[in-house]
Backbone of each chain as ProteinMPNN parsed JSONL, in Angstrom:
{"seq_chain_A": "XXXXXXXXXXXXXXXXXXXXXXXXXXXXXXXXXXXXXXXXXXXXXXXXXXXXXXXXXXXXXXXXXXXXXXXXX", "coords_chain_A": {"N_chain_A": [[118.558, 141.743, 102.035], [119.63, 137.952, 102.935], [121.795, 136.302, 102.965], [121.197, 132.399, 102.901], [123.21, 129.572, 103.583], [123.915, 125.944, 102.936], [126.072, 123.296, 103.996], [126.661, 119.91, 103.277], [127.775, 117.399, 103.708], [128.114, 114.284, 102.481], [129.225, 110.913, 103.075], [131.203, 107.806, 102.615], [129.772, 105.945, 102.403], [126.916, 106.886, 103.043], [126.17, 108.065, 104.678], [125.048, 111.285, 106.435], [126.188, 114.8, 106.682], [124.963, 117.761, 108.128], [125.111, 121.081, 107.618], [123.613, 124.274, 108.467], [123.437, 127.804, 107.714], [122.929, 130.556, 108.419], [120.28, 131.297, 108.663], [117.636, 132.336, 111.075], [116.081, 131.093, 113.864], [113.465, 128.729, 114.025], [113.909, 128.922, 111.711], [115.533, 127.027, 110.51], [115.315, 124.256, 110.771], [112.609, 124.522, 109.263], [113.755, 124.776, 106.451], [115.855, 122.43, 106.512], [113.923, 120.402, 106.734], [112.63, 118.868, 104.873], [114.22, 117.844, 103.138], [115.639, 116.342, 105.387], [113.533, 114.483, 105.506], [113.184, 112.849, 103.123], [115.706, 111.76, 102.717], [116.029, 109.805, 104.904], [116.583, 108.389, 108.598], [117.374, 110.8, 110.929], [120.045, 110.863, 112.926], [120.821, 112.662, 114.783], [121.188, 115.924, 115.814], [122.014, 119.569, 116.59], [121.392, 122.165, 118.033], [122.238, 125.671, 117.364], [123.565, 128.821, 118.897], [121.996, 130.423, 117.122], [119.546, 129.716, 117.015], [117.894, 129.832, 118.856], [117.345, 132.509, 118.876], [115.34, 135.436, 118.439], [113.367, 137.191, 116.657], [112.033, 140.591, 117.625], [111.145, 139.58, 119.944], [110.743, 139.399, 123.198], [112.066, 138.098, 126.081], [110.5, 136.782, 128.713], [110.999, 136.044, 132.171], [109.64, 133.934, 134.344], [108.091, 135.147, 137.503], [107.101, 133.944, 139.603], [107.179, 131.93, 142.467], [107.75, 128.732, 142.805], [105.931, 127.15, 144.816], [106.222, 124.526, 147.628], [104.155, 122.27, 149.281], [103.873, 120.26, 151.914], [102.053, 117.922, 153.184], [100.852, 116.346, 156.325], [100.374, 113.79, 157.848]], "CA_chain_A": [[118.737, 140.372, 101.54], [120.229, 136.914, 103.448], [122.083, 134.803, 102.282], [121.207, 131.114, 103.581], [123.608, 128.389, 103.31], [123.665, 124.677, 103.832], [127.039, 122.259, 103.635], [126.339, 118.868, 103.388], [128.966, 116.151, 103.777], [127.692, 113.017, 102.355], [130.234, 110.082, 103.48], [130.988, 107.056, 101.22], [128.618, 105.133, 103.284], [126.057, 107.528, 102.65], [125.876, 109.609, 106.215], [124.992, 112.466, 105.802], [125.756, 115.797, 107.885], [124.36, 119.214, 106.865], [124.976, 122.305, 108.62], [122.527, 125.157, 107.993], [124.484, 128.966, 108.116], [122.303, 132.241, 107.944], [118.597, 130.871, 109.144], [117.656, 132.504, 112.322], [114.862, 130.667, 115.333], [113.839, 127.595, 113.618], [113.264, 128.347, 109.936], [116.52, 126.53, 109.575], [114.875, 123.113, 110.796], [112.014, 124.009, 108.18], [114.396, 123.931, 105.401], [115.951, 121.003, 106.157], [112.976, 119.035, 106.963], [111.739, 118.064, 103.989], [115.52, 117.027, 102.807], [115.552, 115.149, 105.922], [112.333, 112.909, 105.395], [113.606, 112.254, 101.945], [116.997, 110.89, 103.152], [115.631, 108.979, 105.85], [116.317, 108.867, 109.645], [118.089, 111.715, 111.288], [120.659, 110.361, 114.021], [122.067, 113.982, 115.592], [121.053, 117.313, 116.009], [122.961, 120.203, 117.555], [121.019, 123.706, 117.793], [123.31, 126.511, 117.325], [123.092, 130.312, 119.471], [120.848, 131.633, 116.304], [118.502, 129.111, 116.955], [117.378, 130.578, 119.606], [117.244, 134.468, 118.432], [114.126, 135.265, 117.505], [113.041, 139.096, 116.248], [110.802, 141.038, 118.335], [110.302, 138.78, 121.313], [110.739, 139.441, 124.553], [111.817, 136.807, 127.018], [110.054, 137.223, 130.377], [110.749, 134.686, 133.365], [108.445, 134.048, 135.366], [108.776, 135.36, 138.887], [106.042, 133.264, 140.866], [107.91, 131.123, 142.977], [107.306, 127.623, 143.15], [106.003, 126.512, 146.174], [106.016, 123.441, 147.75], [103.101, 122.151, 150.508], [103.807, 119.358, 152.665], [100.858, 117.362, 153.635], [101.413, 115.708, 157.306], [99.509, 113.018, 158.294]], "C_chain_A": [[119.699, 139.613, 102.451], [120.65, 135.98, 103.022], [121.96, 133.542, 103.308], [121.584, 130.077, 103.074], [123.655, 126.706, 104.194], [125.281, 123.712, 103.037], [126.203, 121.166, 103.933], [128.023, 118.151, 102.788], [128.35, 114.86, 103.39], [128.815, 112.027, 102.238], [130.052, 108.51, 102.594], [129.95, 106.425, 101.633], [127.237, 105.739, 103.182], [124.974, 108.579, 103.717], [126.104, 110.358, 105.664], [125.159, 113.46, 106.727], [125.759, 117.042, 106.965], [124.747, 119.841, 108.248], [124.573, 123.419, 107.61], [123.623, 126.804, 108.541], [123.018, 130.231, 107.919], [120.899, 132.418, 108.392], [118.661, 131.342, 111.056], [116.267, 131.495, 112.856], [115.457, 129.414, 114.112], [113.46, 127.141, 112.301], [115.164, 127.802, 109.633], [116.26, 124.581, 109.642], [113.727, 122.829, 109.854], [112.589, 123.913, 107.37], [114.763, 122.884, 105.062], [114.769, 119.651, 106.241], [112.526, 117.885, 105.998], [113.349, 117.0, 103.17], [115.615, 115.566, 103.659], [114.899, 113.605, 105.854], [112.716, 112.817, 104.303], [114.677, 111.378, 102.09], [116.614, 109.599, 103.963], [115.705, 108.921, 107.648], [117.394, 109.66, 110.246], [118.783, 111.486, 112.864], [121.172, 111.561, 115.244], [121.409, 115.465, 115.295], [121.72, 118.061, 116.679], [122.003, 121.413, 117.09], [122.45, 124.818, 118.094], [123.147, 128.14, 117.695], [121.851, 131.053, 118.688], [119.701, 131.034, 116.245], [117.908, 129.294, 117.509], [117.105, 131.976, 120.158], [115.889, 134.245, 117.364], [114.037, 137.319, 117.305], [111.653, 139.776, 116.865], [110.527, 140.181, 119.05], [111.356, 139.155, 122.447], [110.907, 138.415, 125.433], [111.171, 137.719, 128.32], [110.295, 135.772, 131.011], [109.601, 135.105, 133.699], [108.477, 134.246, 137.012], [107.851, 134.866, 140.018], [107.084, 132.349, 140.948], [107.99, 129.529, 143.031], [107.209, 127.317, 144.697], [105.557, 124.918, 146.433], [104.962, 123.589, 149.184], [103.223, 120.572, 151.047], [102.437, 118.813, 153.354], [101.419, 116.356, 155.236], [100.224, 114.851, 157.749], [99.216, 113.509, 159.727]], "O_chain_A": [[120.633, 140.291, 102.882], [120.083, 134.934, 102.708], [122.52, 133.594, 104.403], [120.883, 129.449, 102.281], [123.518, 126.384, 105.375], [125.463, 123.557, 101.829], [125.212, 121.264, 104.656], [128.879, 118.36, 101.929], [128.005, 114.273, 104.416], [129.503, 112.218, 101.235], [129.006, 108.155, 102.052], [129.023, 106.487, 100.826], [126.327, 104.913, 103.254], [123.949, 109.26, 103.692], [126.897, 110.521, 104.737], [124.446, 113.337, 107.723], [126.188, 117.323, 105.846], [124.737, 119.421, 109.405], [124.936, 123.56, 106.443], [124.358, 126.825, 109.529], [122.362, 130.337, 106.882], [120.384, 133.531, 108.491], [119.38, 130.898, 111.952], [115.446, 131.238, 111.975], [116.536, 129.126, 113.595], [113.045, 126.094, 111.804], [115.847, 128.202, 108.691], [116.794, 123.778, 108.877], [113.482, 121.685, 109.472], [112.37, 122.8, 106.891], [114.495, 122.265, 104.033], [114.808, 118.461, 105.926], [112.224, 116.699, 106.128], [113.38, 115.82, 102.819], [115.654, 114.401, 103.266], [115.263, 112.437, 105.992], [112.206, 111.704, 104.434], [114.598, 110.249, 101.606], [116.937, 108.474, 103.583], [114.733, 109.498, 108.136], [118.505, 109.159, 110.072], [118.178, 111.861, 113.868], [121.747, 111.325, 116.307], [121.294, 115.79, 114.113], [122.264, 117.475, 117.615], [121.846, 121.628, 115.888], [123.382, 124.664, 118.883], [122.601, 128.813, 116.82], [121.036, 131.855, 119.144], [118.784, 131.525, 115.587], [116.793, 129.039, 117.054], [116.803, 132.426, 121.263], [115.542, 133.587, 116.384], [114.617, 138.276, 117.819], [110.494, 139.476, 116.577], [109.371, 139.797, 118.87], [112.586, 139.141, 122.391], [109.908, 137.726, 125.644], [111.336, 138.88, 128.695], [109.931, 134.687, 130.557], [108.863, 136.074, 133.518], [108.957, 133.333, 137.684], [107.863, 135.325, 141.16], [107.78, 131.959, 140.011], [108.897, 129.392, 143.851], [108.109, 127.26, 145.534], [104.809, 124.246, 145.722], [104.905, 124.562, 149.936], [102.559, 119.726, 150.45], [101.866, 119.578, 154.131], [102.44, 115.681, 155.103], [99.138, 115.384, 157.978], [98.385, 112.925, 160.423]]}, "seq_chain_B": "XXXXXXXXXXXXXXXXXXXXXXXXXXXXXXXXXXXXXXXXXXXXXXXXXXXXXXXXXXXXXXXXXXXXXXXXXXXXXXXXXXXXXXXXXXXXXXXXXXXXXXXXXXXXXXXXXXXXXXXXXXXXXXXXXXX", "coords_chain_B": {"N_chain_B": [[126.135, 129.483, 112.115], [123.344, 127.481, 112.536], [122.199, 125.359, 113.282], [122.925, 122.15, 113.158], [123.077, 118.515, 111.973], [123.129, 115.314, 111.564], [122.139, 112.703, 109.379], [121.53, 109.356, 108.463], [120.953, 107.687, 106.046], [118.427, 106.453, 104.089], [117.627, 104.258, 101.584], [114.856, 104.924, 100.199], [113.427, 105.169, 97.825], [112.233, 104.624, 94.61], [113.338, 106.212, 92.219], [115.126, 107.569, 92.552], [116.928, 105.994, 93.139], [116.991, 104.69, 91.169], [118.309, 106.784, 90.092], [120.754, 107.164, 90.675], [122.215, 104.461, 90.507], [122.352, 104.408, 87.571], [123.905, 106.512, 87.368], [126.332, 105.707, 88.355], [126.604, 103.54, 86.32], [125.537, 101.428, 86.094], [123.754, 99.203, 83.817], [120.785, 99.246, 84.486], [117.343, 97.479, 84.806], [113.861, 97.582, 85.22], [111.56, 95.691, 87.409], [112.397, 92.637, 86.817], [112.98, 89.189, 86.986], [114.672, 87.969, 88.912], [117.326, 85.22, 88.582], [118.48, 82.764, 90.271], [121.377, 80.753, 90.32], [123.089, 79.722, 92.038], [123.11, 76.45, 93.271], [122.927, 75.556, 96.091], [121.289, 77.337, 97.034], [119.129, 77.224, 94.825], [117.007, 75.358, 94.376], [115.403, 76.409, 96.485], [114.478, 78.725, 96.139], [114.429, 79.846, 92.955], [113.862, 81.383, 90.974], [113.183, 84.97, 91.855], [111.516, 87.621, 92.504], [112.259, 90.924, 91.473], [112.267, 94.483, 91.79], [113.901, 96.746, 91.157], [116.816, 95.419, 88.927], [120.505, 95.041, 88.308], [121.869, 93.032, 87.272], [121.612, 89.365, 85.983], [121.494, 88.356, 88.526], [121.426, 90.185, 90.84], [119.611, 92.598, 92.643], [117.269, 94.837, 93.798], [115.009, 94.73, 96.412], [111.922, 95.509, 97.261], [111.263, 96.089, 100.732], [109.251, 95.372, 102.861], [109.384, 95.733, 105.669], [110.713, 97.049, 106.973], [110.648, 99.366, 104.816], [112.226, 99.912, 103.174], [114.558, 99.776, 100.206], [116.399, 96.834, 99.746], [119.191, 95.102, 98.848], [119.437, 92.231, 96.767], [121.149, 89.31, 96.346], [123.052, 86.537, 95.207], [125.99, 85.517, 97.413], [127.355, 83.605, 96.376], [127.587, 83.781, 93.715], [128.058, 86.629, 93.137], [129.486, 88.898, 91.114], [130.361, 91.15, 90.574], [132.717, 94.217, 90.398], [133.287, 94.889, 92.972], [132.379, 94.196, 96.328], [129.829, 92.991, 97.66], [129.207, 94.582, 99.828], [130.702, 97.026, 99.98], [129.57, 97.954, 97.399], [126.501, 98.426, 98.269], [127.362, 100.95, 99.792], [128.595, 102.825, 97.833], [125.893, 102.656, 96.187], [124.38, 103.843, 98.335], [125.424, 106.474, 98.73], [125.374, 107.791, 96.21], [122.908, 107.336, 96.274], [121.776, 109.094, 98.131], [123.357, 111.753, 97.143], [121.756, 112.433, 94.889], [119.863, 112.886, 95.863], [120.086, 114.946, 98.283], [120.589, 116.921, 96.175], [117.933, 117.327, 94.184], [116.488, 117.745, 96.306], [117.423, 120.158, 97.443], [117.288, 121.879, 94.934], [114.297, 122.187, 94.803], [113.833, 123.666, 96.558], [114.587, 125.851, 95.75], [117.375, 126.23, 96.646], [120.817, 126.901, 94.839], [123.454, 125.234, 93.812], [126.801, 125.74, 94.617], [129.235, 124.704, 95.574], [130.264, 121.881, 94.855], [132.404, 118.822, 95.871], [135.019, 115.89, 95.615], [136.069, 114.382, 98.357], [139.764, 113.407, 99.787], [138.781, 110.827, 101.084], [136.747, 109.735, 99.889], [134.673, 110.821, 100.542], [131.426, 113.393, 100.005], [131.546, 116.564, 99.314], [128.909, 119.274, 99.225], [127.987, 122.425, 99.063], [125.169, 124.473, 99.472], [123.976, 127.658, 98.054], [121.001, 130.201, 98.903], [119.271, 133.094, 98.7], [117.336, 135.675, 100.7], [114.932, 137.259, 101.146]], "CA_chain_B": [[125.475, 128.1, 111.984], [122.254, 127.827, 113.593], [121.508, 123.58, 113.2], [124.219, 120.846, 112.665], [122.558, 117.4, 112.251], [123.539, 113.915, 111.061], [120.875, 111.769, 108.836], [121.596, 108.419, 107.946], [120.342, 107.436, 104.477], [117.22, 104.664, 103.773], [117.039, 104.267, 100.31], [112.986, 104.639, 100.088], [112.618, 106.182, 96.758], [112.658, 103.8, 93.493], [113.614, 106.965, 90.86], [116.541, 108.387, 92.873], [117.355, 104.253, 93.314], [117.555, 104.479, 89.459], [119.117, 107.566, 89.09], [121.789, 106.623, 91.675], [122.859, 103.327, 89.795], [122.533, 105.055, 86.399], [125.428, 107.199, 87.954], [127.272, 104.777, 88.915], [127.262, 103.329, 85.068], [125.065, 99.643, 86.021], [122.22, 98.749, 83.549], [119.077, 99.362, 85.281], [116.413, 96.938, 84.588], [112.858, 97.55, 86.585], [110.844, 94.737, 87.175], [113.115, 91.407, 86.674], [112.918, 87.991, 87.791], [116.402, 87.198, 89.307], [117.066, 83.762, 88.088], [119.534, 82.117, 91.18], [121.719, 79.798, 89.559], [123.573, 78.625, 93.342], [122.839, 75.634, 93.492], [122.486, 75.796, 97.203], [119.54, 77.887, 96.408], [117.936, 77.54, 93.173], [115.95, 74.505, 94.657], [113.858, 77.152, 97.361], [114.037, 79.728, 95.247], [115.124, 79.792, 91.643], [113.443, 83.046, 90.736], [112.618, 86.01, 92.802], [111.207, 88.603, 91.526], [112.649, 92.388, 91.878], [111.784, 95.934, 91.125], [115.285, 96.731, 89.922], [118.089, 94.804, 88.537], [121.345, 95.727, 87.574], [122.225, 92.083, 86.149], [120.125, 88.77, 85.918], [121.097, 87.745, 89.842], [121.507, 90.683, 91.839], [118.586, 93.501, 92.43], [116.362, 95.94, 94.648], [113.638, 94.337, 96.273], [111.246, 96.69, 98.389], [110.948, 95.461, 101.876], [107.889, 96.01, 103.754], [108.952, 95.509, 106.895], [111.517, 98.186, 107.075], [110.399, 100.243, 103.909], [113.416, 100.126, 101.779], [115.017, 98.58, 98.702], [117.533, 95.615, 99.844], [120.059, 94.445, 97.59], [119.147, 90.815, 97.124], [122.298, 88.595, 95.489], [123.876, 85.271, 96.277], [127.404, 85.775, 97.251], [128.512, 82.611, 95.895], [127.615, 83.939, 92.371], [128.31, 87.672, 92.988], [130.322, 89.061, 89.692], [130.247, 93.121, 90.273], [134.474, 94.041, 90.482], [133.588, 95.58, 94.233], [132.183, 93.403, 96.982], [128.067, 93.861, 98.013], [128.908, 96.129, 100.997], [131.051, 98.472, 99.136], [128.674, 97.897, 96.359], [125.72, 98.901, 98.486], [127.704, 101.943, 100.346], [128.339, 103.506, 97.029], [124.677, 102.878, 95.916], [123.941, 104.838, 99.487], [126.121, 107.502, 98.7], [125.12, 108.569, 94.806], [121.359, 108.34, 96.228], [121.469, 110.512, 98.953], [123.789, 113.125, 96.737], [120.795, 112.799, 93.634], [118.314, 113.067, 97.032], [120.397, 116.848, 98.386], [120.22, 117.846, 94.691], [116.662, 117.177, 93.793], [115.398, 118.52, 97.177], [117.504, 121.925, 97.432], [116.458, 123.047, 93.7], [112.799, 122.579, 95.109], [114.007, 124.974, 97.73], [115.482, 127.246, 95.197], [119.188, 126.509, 96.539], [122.174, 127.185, 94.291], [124.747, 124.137, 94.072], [127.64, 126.829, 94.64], [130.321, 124.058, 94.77], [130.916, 120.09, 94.971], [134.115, 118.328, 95.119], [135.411, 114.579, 96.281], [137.56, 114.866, 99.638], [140.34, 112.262, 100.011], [138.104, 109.752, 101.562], [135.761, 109.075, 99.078], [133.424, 111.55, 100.463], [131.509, 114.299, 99.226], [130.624, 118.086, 99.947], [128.263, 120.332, 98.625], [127.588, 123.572, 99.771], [124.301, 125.488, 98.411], [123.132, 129.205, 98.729], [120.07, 130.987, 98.083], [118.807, 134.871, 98.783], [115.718, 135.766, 100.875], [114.099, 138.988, 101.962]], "C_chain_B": [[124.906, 128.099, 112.827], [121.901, 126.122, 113.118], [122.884, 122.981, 112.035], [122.997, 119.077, 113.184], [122.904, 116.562, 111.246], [122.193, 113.249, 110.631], [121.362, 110.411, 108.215], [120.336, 108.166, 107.001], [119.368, 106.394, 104.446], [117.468, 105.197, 102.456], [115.302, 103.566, 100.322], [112.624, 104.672, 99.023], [113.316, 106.006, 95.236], [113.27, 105.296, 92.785], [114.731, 107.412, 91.167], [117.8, 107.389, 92.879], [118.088, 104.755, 91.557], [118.515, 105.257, 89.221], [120.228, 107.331, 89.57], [122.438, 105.589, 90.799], [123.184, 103.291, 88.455], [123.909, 105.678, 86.661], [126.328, 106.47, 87.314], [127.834, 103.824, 87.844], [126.616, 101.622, 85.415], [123.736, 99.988, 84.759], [121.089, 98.348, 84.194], [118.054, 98.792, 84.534], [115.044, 97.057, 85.531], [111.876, 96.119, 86.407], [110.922, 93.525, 86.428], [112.989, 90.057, 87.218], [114.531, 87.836, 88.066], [116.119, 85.725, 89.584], [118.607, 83.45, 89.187], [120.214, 81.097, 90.974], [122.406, 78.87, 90.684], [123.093, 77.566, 93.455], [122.255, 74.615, 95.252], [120.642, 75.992, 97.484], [118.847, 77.727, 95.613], [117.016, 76.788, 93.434], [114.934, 75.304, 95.595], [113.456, 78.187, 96.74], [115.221, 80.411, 94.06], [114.775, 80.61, 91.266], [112.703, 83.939, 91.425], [112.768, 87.183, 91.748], [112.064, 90.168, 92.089], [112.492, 93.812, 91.242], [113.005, 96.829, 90.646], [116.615, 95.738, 90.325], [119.6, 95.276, 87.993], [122.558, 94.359, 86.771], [121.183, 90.771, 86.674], [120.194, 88.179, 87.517], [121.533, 88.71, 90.74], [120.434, 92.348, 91.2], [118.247, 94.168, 93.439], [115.546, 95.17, 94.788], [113.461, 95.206, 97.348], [111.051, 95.313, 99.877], [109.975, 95.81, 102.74], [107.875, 96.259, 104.945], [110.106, 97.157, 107.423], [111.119, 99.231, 106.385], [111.534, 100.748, 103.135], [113.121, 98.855, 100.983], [116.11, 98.14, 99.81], [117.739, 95.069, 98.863], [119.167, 92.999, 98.27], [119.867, 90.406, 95.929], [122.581, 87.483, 95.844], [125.391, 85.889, 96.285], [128.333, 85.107, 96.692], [128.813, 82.85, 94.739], [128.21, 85.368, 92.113], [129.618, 87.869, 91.894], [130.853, 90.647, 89.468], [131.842, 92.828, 90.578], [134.592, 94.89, 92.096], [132.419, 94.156, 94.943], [131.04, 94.167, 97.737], [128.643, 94.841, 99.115], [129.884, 97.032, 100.426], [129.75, 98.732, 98.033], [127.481, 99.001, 96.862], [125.697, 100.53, 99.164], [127.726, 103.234, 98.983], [127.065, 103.717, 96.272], [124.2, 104.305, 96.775], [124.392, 105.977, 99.026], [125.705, 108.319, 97.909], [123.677, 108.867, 95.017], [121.402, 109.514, 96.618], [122.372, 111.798, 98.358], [122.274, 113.345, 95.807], [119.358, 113.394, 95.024], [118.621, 114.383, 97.427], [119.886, 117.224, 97.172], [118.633, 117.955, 94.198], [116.103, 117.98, 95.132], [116.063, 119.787, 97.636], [117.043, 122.759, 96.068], [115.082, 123.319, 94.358], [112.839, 123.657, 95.994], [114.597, 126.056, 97.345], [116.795, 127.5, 95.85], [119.943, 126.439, 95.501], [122.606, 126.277, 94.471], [125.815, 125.342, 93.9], [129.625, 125.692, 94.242], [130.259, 122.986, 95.339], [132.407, 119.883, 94.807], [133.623, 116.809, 96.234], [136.464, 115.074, 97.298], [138.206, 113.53, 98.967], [139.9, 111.2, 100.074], [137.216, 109.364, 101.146], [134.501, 110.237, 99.589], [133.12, 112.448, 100.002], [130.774, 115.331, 99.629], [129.977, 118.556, 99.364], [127.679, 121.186, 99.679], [126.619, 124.123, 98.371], [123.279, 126.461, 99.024], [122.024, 129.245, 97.72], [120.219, 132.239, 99.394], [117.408, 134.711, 99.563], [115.523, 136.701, 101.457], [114.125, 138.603, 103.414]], "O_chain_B": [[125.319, 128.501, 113.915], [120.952, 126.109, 112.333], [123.411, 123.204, 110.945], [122.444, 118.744, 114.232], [122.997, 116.981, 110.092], [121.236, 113.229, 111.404], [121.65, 110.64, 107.04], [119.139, 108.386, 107.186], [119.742, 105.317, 104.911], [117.517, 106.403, 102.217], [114.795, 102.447, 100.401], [111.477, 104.265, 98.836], [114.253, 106.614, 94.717], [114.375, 105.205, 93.32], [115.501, 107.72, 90.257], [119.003, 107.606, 92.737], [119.201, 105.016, 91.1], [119.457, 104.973, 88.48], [121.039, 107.241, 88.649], [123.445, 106.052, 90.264], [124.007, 102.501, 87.994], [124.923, 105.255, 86.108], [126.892, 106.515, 86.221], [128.944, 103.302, 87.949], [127.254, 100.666, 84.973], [122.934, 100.914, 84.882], [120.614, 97.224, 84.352], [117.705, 99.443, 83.549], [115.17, 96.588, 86.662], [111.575, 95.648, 85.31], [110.061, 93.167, 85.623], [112.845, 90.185, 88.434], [115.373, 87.577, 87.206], [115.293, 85.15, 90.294], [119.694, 83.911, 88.839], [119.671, 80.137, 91.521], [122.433, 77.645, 90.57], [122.068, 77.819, 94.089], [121.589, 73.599, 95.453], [119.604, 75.418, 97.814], [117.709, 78.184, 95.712], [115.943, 77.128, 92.935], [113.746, 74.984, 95.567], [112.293, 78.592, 96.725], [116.255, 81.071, 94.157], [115.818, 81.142, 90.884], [111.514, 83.68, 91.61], [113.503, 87.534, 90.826], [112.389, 90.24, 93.274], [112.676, 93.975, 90.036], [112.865, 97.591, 89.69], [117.165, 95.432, 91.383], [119.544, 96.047, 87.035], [123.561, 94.528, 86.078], [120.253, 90.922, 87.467], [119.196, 87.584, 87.924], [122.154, 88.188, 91.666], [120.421, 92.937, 90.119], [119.145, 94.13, 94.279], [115.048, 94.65, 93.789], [114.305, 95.615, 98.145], [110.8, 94.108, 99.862], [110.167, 96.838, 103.389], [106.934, 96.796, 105.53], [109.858, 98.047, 108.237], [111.106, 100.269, 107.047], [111.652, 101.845, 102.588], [112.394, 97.863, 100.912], [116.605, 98.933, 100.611], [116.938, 94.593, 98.059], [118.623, 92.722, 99.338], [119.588, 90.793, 94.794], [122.354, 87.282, 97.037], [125.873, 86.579, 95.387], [129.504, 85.401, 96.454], [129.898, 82.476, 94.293], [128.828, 85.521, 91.06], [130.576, 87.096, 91.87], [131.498, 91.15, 88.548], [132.291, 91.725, 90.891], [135.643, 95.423, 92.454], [131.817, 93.352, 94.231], [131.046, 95.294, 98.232], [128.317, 96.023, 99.013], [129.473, 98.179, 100.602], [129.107, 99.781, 98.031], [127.319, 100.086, 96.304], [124.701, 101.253, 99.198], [127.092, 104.287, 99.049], [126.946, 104.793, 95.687], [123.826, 105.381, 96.309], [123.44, 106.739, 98.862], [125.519, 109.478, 98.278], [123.066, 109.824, 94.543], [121.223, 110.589, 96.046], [122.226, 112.866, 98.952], [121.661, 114.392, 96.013], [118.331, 114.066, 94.922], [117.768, 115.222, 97.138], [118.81, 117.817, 97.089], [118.349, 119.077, 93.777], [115.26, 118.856, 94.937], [115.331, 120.571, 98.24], [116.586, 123.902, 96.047], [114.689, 124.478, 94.488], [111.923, 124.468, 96.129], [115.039, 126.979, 98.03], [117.364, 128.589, 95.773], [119.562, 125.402, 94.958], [122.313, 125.955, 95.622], [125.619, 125.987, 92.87], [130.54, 125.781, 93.425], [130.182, 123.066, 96.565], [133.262, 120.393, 94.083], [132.713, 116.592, 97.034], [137.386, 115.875, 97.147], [137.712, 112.804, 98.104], [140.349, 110.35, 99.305], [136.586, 108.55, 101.821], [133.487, 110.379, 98.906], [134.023, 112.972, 99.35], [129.665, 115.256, 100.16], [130.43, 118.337, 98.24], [127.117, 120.896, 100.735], [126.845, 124.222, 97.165], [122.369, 126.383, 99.85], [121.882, 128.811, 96.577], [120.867, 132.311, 100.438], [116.537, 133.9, 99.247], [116.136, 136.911, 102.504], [113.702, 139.383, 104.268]]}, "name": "protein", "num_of_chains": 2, "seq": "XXXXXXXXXXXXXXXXXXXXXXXXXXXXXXXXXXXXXXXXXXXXXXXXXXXXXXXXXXXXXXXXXXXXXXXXXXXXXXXXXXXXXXXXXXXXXXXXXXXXXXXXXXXXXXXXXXXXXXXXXXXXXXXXXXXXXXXXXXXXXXXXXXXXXXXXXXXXXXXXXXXXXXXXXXXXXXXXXXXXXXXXXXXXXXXXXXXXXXXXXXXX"}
């Protein structure tokens, strides 16, 4: 079991900032999503190290080089 | 913490409108004529209509072009004991808390705890459990 939390700061003005705690890749942008489109438009994002941990994947680069080709008149 | 993001508030969404101003302790009327007694105004427009009221000259009207509610008041007549842009900031404020609350139950969050800071603002933190 995980626990997944969310603060929210709502300011008298009625900004709002949330931070998401315990959601790894990017099921922490599906939670908030639907909050979001209810509120209205979302000024700021910040991804945070676990947002980009995923389970069972493998990064691979890619080791072809880029090449460039000069064309000469 | 895996996502930090900022949302500024539209009020889109007449029922949270209501429940918001209910809060807040105004008599909610839906579907009012606001009768403009300014004299300035009352000759172009002496009654406008609005989808809520919270007395007979200041209300919610939907705006099409944006897709909110806008207060619509005269200022010369205004009578509330706070001044429209506080007025409308605390409207903002009580929606978007009734707007977290209504859309983390659907998500099966926990309200774990609320409070008022100093500054008029307000926190909530809410857990849930998941395999």
């Amino acid at each position: 079991m995980n626990q997944q939390k969310i603060k929210f700061t709502i300011r008298q003005d009625g900004l709002v900032t949330e931070e998401v705690f315990g959601a790894v890749g990017n099921e922490c942008q599906d939670i908030t999503k639907s909050i979001e489109e209810k509120l209205g438009n979302v000024t700021y994002i910040e991804t945070k190290p676990e947002y980009y941990q995923q389970e069972n994947v493998t990064l691979q680069h890619d080791t072809n080089q880029d090449q460039t080709q000069t064309a000469i008149d | 913490m895996s996502h930090f993001s900022t949302i500024q508030t539209k009020i889109k969404h007449k029922p949270q409108l209501i429940e918001a101003l209910e809060l807040l302790q105004y008599d909610v009327q839906e579907n009012q004529e606001l009768v403009i007694t300014n004299p300035d105004h009352a000759e172009d427009h002496p009654v406008v209509h609005a989808e809520i009221a919270v007395s007979n000259d200041i209300g919610f009207r939907w705006n099409e072009t944006t897709e909110t509610y806008d207060l619509y008041s005269d200022h010369a007549t205004w009578n509330l004991d706070i001044p429209p842009s506080r007025f409308v900031d605390k409207v903002t404020q009580q929606y978007a808390r009734m707007t977290v609350h209504n859309q983390v139950k659907e998500l099966g969050f926990e309200v774990e705890e609320e409070w008022e800071m100093d500054d008029n603002s307000i926190e909530l933190v809410v857990t849930r459990w998941v395999t």
